[in-house]
C-alpha positions in Angstrom: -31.3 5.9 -24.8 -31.1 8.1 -21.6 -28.0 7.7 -19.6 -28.7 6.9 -16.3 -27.0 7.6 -13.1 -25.1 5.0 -10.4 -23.2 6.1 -7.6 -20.2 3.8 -5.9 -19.1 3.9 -1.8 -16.2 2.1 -0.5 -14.9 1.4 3.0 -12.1 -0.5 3.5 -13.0 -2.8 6.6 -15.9 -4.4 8.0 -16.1 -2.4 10.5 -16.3 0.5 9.3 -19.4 2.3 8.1 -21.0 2.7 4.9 -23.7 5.0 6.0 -22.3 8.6 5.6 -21.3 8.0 1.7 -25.0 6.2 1.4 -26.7 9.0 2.3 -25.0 11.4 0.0 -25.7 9.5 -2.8 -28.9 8.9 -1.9 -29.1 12.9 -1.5 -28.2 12.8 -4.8 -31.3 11.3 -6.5 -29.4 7.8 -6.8 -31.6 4.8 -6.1 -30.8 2.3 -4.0 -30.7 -0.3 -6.8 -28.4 1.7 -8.7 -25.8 2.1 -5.8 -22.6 -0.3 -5.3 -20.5 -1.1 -2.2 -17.7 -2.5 -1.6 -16.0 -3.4 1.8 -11.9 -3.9 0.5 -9.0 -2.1 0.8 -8.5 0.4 -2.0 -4.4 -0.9 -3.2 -6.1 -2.0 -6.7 -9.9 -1.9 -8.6 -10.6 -5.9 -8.3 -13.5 -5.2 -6.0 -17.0 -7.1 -6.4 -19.2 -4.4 -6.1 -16.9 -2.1 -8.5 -16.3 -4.7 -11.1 -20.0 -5.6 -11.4 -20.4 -1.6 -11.9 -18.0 -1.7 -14.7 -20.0 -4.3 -16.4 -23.5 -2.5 -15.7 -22.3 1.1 -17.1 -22.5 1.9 -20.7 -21.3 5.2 -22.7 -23.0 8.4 -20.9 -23.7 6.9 -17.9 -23.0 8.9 -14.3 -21.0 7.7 -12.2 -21.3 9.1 -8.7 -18.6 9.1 -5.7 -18.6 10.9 -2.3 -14.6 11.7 -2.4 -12.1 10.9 -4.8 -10.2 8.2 -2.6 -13.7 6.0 -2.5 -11.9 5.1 -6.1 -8.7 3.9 -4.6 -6.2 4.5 -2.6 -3.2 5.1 -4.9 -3.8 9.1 -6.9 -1.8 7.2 -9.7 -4.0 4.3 -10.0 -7.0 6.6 -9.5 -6.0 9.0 -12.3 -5.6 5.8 -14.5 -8.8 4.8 -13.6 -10.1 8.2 -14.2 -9.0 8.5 -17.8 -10.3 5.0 -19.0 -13.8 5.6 -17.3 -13.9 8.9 -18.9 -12.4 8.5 -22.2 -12.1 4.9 -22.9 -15.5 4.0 -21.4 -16.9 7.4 -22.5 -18.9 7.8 -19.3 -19.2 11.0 -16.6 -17.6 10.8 -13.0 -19.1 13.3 -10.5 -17.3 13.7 -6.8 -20.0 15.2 -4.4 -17.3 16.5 -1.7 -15.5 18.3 -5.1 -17.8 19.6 -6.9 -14.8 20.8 -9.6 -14.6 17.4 -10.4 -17.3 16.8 -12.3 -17.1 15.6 -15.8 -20.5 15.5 -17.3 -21.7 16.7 -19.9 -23.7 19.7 -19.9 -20.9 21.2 -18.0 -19.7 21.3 -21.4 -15.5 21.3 -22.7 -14.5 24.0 -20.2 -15.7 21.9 -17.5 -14.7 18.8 -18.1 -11.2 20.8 -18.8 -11.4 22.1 -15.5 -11.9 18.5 -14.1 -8.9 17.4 -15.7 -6.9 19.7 -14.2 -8.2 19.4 -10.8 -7.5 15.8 -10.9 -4.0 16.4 -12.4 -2.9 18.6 -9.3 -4.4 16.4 -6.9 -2.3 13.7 -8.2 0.7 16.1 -8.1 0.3 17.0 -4.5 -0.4 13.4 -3.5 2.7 12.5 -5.0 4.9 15.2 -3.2 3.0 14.7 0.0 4.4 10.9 -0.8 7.8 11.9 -1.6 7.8 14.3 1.9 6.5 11.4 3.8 9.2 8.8 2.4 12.4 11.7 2.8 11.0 12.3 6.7 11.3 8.6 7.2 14.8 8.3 5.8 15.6 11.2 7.5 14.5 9.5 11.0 15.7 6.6 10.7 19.4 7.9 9.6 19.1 9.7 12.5 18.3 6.7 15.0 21.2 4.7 13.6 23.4 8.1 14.3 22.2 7.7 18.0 22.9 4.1 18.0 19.1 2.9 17.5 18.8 -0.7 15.8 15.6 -1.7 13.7 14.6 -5.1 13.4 14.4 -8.1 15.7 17.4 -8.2 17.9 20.2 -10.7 17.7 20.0 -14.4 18.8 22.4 -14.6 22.2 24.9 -17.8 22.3 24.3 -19.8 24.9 26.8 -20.5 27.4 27.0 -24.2 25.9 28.0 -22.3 22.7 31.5 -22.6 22.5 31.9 -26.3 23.9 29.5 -27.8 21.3 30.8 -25.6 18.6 34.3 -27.3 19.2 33.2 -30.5 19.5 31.6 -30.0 15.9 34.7 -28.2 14.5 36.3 -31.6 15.9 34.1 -33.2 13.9 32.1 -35.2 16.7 29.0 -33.9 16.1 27.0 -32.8 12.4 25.9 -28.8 12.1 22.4 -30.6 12.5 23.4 -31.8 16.0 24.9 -28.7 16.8 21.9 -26.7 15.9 19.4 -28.7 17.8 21.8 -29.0 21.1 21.6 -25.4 21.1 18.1 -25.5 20.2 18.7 -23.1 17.3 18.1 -23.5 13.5 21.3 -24.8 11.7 21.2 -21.3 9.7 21.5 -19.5 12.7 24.0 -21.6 13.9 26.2 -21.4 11.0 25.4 -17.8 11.2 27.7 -18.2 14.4 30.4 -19.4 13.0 31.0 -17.0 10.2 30.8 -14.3 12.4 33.7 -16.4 14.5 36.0 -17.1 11.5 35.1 -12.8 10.4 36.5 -12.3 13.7 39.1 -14.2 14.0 40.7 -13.1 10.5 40.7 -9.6 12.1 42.4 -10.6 14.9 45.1 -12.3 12.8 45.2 -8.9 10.3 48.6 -6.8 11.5 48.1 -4.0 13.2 49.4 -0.5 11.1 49.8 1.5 14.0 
């Protein structure tokens, strides 16, 4: 039975525009027929167009992408991927903007060992482009709390009816409900209020060493 040839494009909005991976695949001898689309994000494979390519293909097949990250977005998810379409699935992945990666099969052993490899530093590199990314951001943002920079929405202020209606509930007039929606707050903010008051009250009442 002859293998036959598919090719796969992704974008990952609506808006965005399928026509620049269509034509290379298109340059690429791939039928229209034989080509699927999908229009989703890349975090994870369940995608229409890619599932119902995974139940078309059959061992030998080709299956053809412009660039690597039309597979997904994740290089570890991708290299997964990878392997089971390749080993498990027995079937030949070519990536048009890589031409390296390329696993079929009259490319014979050395090139399909070559693909492997390829792949296998790409994922390396991905993963310490990752790790830079993730150390720059810690790095910033332990350096805005050194200059006194705080993330995250800002504090509710106490109104100026704060401290009458909290007394009147300490007092025990008045339920943390009835507190809360005096001061038009939720009661977990407004109990939020008064640990803070007892936290810093205790420290008042803590002797001074000095």
């Amino acid at each position: 039975m002859k293998n036959r040839t598919f090719g796969y494009a992704r974008v990952s909005s609506r808006d965005q525009n399928l026509d620049r991976q269509l034509v290379a695949l298109a340059d690429f001898g791939i039928e229209k027929t034989a080509i699927f689309a999908d229009r989703a994000s890349g975090k994870d494979f369940e995608r229409p167009a890619y599932q119902a390519l995974l139940e078309t293909i059959r061992p030998g097949d080709v299956i053809v992408v412009k660039s690597i990250d039309r597979l997904g977005r994740s290089y570890d998810q991708i290299l997964e991927e990878w392997r089971r379409l390749t080993k498990t699935l027995s079937c030949s992945i070519v990536v048009l903007d890589m031409p390296l990666l390329d696993t079929r099969e009259n490319r014979g052993v050395t090139g399909r060992l070559i693909s492997d490899i390829v792949l296998q530093l790409l994922s390396y590199v991905a993963q310490q482009e990752r790790e830079f990314i993730r150390q720059r951001q810690r790095e910033g943002i332990a350096a805005a709390h050194a200059r006194g920079v705080r993330f995250g929405r800002p504090p509710k202020q106490r109104p100026s009816s704060y401290a009458k209606i909290k007394a009147r509930h300490l007092a025990g007039k008045t339920t943390k409900r009835e507190a809360a929606a005096s001061l038009q707050v939720s009661i977990t903010t407004f109990e939020k209020w008064l640990k803070e008051d007892e936290r810093a009250e205790r420290q008042r009442a803590q002797p001074s060493l000095f």
